[in-house]
ZAMARGU-4260 file (C-alpha; in steps of 0.2 Angstrom, whole numbers, plus 5000, padded with zeros to 4 digits):
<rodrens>
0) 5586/5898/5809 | 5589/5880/5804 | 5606/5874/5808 | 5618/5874/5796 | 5623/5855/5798
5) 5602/5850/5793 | 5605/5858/5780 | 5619/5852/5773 | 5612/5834/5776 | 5597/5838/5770
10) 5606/5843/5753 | 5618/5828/5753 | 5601/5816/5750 | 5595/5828/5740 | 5611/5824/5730
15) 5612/5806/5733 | 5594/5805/5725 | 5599/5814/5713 | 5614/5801/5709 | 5603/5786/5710
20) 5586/5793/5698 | 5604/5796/5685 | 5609/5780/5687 | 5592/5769/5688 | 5588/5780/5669
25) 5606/5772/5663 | 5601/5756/5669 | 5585/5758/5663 | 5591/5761/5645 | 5604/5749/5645
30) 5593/5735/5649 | 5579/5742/5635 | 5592/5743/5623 | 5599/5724/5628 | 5581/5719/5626
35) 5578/5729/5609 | 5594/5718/5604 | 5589/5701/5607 | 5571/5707/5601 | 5577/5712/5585
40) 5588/5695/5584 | 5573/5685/5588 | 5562/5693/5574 | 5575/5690/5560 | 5579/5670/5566
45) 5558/5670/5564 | 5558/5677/5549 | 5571/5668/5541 | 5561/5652/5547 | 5545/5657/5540
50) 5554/5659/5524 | 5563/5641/5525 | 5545/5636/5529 | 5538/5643/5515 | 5550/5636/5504
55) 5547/5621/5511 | 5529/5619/5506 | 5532/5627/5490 | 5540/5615/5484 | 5531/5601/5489
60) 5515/5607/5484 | 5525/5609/5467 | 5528/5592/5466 | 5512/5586/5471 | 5505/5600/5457
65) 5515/5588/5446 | 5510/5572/5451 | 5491/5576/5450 | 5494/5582/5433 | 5506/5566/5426
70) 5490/5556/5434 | 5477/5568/5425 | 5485/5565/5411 | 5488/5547/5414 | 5468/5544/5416
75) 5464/5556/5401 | 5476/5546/5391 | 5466/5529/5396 | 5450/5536/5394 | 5452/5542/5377
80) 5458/5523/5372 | 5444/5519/5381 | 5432/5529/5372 | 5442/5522/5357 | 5437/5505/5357
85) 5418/5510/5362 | 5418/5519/5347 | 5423/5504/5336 | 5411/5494/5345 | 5398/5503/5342
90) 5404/5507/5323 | 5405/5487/5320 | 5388/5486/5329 | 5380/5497/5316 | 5390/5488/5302
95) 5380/5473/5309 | 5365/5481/5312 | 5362/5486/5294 | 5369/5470/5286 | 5353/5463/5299
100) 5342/5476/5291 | 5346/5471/5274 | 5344/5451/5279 | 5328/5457/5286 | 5321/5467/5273
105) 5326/5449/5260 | 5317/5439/5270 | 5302/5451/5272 | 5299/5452/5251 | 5303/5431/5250
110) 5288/5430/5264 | 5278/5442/5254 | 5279/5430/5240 | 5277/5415/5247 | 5261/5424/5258
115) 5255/5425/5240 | 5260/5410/5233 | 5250/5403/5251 | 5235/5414/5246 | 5234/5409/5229
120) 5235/5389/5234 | 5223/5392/5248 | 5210/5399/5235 | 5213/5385/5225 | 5211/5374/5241
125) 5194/5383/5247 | 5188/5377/5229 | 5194/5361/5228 | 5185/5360/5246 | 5168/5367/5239
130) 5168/5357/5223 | 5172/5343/5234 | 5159/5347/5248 | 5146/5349/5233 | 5150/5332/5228
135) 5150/5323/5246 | 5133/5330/5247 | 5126/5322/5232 | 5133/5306/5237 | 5127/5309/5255
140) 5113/5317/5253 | 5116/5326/5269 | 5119/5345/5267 | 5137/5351/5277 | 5127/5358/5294
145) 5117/5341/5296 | 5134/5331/5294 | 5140/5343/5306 | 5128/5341/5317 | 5130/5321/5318
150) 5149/5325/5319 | 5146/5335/5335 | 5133/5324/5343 | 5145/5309/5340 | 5156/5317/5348
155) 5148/5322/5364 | 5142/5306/5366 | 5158/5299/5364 | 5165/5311/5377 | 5150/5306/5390
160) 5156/5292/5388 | 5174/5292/5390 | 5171/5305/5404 | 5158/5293/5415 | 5170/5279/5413
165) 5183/5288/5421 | 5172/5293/5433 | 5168/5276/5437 | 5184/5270/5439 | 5191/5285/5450
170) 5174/5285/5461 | 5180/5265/5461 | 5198/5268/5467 | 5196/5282/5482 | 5178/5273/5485
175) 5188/5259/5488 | 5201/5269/5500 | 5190/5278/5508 | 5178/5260/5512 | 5195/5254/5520
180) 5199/5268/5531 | 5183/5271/5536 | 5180/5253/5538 | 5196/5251/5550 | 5189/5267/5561
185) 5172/5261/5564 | 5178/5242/5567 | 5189/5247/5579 | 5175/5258/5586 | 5162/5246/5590
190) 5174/5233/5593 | 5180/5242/5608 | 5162/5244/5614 | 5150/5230/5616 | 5133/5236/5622
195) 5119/5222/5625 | 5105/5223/5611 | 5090/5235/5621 | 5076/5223/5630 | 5066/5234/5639
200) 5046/5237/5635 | 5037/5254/5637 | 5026/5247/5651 | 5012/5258/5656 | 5002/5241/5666
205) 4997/5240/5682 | 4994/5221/5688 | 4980/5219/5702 | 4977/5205/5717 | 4959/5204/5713
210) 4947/5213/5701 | 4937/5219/5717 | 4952/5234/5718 | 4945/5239/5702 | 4929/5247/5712
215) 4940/5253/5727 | 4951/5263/5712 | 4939/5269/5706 | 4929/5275/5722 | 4914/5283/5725
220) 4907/5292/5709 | 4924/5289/5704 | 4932/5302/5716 | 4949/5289/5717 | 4951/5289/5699
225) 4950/5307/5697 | 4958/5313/5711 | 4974/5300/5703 | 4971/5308/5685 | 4971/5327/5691
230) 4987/5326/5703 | 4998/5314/5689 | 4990/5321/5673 | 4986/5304/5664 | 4971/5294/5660
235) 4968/5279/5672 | 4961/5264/5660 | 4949/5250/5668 | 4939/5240/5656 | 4938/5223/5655
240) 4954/5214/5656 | 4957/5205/5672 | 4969/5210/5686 | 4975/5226/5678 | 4972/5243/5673
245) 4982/5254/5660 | 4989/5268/5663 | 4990/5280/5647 | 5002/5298/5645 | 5010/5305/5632
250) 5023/5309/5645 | 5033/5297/5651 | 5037/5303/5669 | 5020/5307/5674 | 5014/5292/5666
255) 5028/5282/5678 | 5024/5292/5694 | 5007/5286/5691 | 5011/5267/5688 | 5021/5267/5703
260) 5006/5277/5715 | 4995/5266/5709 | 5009/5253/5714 | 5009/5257/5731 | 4990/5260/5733
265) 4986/5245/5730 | 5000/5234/5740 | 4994/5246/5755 | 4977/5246/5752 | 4970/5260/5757
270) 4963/5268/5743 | 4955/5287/5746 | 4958/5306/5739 | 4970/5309/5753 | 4979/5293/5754
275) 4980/5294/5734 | 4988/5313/5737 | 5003/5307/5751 | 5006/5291/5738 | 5006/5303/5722
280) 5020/5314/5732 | 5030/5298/5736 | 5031/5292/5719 | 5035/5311/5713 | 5050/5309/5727
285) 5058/5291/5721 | 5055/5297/5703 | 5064/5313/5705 | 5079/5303/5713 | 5077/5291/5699
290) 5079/5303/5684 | 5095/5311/5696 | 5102/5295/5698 | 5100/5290/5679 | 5108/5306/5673
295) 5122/5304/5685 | 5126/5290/5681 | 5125/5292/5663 | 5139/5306/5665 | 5150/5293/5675
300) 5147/5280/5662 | 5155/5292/5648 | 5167/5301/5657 | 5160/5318/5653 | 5159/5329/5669
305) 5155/5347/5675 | 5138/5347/5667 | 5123/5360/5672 | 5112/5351/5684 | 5096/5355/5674
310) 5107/5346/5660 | 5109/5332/5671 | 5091/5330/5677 | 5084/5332/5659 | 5097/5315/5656
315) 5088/5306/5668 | 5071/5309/5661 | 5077/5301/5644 | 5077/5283/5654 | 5057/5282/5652
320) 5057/5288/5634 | 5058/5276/5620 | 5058/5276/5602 | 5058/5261/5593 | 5058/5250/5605
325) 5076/5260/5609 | 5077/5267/5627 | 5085/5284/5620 | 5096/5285/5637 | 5104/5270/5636
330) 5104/5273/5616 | 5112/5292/5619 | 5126/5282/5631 | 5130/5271/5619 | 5132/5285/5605
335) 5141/5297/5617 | 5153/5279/5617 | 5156/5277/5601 | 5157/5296/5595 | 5170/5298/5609
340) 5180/5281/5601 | 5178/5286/5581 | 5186/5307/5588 | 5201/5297/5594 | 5204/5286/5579
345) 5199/5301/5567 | 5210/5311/5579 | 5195/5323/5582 | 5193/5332/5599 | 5187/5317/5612
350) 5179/5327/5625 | 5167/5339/5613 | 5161/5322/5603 | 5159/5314/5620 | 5147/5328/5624
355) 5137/5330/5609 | 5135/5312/5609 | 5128/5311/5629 | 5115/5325/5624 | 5112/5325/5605
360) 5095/5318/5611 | 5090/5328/5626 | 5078/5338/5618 | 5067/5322/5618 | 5065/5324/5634
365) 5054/5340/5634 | 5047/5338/5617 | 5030/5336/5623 | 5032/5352/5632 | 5039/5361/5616
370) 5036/5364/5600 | 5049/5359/5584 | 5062/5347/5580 | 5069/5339/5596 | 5089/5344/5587
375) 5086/5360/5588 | 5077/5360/5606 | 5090/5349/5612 | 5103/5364/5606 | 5094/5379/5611
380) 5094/5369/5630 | 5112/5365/5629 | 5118/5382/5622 | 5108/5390/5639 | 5116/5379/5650
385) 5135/5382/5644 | 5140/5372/5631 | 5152/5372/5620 | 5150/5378/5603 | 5158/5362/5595
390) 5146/5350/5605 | 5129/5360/5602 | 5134/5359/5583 | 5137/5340/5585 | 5116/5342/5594
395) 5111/5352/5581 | 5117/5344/5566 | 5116/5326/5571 | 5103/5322/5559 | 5108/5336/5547
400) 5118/5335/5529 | 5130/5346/5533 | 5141/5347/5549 | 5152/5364/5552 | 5166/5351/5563
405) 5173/5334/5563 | 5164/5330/5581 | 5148/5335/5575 | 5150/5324/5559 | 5157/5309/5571
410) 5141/5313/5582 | 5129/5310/5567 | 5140/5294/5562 | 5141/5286/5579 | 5119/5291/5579
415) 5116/5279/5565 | 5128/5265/5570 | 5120/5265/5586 | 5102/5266/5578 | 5104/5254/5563
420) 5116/5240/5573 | 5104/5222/5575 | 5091/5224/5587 | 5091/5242/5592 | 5074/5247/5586
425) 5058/5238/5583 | 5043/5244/5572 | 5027/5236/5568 | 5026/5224/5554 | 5012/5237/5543
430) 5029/5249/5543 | 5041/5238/5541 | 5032/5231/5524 | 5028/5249/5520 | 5047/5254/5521
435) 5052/5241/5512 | 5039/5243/5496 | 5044/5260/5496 | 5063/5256/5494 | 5058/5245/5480
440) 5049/5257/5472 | 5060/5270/5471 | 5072/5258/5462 | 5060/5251/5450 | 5055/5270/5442
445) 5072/5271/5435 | 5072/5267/5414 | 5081/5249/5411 | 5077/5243/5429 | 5068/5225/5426
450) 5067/5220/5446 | 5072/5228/5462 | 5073/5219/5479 | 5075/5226/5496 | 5085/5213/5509
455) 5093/5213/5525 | 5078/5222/5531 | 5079/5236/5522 | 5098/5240/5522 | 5102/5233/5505
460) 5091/5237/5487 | 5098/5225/5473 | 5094/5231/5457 | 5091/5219/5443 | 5095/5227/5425
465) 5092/5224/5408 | 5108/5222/5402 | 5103/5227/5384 | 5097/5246/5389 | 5114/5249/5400
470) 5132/5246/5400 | 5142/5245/5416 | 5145/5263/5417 | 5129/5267/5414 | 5123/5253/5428
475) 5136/5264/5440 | 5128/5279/5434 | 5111/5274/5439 | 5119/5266/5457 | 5123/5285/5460
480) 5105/5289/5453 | 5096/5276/5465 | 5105/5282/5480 | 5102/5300/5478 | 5085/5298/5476
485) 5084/5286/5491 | 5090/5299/5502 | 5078/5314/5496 | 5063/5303/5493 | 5064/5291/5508
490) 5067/5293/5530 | 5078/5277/5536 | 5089/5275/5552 | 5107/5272/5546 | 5113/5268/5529
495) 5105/5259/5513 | 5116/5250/5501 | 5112/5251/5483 | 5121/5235/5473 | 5116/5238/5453
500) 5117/5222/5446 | 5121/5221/5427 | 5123/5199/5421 | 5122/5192/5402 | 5118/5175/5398
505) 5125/5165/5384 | 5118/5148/5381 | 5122/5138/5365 | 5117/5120/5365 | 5127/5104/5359
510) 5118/5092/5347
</rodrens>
């Protein structure tokens, strides 16, 4: 049996927990219903704020209601004065408009009857003029296409007239400007080089101690002279003239490599196929060192560096050609010269005219080798050997009419300074007298021509007319004529002055 005294302690806790579940629930529900309170007191102090709120903006978006609609009807009010006055403009514009159209309309119906009073005065005009006409025509006895006729050709003549005297005068005026400028350009040019006049002969003569060396030259059945023709290629010439043999080649180097073998054979004096062989080479040797030599030094002389070697070797070989008496190395030095001094004056590109100049001539050197105009060999050479574009234009054009640059124009210019300067070129006396007739001629075959003189050997044609056929703007006219005619008709170095020379005599005498 459980002891009484458990028990009772065990229902004493039971009671105690029974007390303290009671009185947590009374708690309990006295703090819900605290909470409920304050709840409930909360809810109506946001209520009451949310209705203040409301208020609030109800009213103000009242008066902003208000003030949009005072401004509405403020702009309304401004746009209907507004649309007031466009209304009265426009009213006062169609007021205007039709007093316009009713001016308009006047005026149209007084043109109307002046058009016909115009018309009617017209027709009476158109045969006033034909009753007219008919009598001009009796009195004239020209019909109205005939008069117009010499109307019209009058005319044209006069306007030929007026038209080549103002040609004349402005052809005068820059003529005379462009003389100056191109006067200063080429004085200051060739002032600034001064090259001695050319000297030197094409010399293909050997001169021998005695005629006996003619034999030994010649040898036995002429082996000598064969063997020197076959190993230079030229013709070995012994006739009659004493001490000397001529040497003959259309090229110049092989023709110098012989003159000089034949040089040597005969200071050593052992004259024989082998002997002529070793000699042959020899002279080949100094004349290969020559032409190097010459063509260097041609480059140093114009200041024109970083040439082809073949460039400078063909160089060389222009100091044994000639033309005209005119050693064309020493000729294209002189023009490579004076084309680089006319680029700097004309402020043109130095170096390029410098170049063209050195070698506008180097195709003579291998035009026995090659067919064509030595201007286009010379360009096709220089183009291979990496020139320019600029300087193969100035070899290539440097005879031509037309020049694609300034260098190559300057090129051409600097050629026929060089070429037509005193001295430069010789020619025999039959051409010479040839050229000159010819120039004459040319100017003589012109209507109102009575002479025609060619002077300062050949450069200058005066032209003696007959002041009666021509004017003096017909005597320019037929200057201009002359000229053209010279250049297509005629081949001359440099430049030919045409002076037309137009004089009238009066003579009275005194008794």
């Amino acid at each position: 049996m459980i002891p009484l005294e458990i028990i009772i302690v065990i229902l004493a806790v039971l009671a105690a927990a029974g007390i303290g579940v009671a009185t947590w629930q009374v708690l309990k529900a006295r703090n819900d219903a605290i909470t409920a309170q304050i709840a409930e007191e909360n809810a109506k102090g946001i209520i009451t704020q949310a209705e203040e709120d409301s208020r609030k903006v109800l009213l103000a978006a009242q008066e902003e209601a208000l003030k949009l609609r005072n401004q509405t009807e403020s702009e309304l009010k401004e746009q209907r004065q507004e649309f007031h006055r466009i209304e009265s403009r426009h009213m006062q514009r169609e007021e205007q408009l039709e007093r316009k159209i009713e001016a308009q309309e006047e005026r149209q119906r007084e043109l109307a009857q002046q058009e016909a009073e115009v018309e009617h005065a017209r027709q009476e005009a158109e045969a006033l003029k034909e009753e007219q006409t008919r009598a001009l025509e009796q009195v004239a006895g020209l019909s109205v296409e005939e008069a117009r006729e010499q109307v019209v050709k009058r005319g044209e003549e006069e306007a030929v007239h007026d038209l080549s005297k103002r040609y004349y005068e402005l052809e005068k005026e820059y003529k005379e400007k462009a003389n100056d400028n191109a006067r200063k350009i080429v004085t200051v040019a060739i002032n600034r080089l001064a090259t001695d006049v050319v000297s030197e002969v094409t010399t293909s003569t050997v001169t021998l101690p005695n005629d006996e060396m003619k034999g030994r030259l010649i040898g036995r059945e002429g082996r000598n002279i064969r063997t020197l023709e076959s190993l230079t290629g030229v013709d070995v010439i012994i006739d009659d003239t004493p001490e000397a043999v001529t040497v003959s080649c259309f090229d110049p180097v092989r023709r110098e490599v012989a003159r000089l073998a034949l040089e040597k054979l005969v200071s050593d004096g052992r004259i024989q196929p082998a002997r002529i062989e070793d000699m042959v080479n020899r002279a080949q040797e100094e004349i290969d060192q020559t032409i190097w030599k010459a063509g260097e030094q041609a480059t140093f002389e114009v200041g024109v560096s970083g040439l082809d070697s073949e460039l400078i070797r063909l160089l060389g070989q222009l100091k044994f050609r000639y033309s005209y008496g005119e050693n064309v190395l020493q000729h294209s030095i002189e023009v490579s010269l004076l084309s680089g001094m006319l680029a700097a004056e004309a402020g043109a590109n130095v170096q390029v005219a410098k170049v063209g100049g050195l070698l506008h001539d180097i195709g003579k050197s291998v035009t026995h080798e090659v067919s064509g105009p030595h201007a286009e060999i010379g360009a096709e050479i220089a183009r291979k050997h990496g020139i320019n574009h600029s300087s193969y234009r100035g070899i290539l054009e440097h005879h031509s009419d037309d020049h694609e640059t300034i260098e190559s124009f300057l090129v051409a210019s600097a050629d026929a300074i060089s070429a037509s300067r005193p001295g430069a070129r010789r020619e025999s006396l039959e051409l010479y007298v040839k050229r000159l007739k010819e120039l004459e001629d040319v100017a003589t075959s012109f209507n109102g021509v009575e002479r025609a003189f060619a002077i300062q050997a050949g450069r200058e044609v005066r032209v003696m007319v007959k002041p009666d056929d021509l004017d003096d703007i017909k005597a320019a006219g037929l200057a201009r004529d002359i000229a053209k005619k010279v250049e297509s008709d005629l081949v001359f170095p440099g430049q030919i002055k045409v002076t037309v020379i137009r004089e009238t005599r009066n003579v009275e005498y005194a008794k």
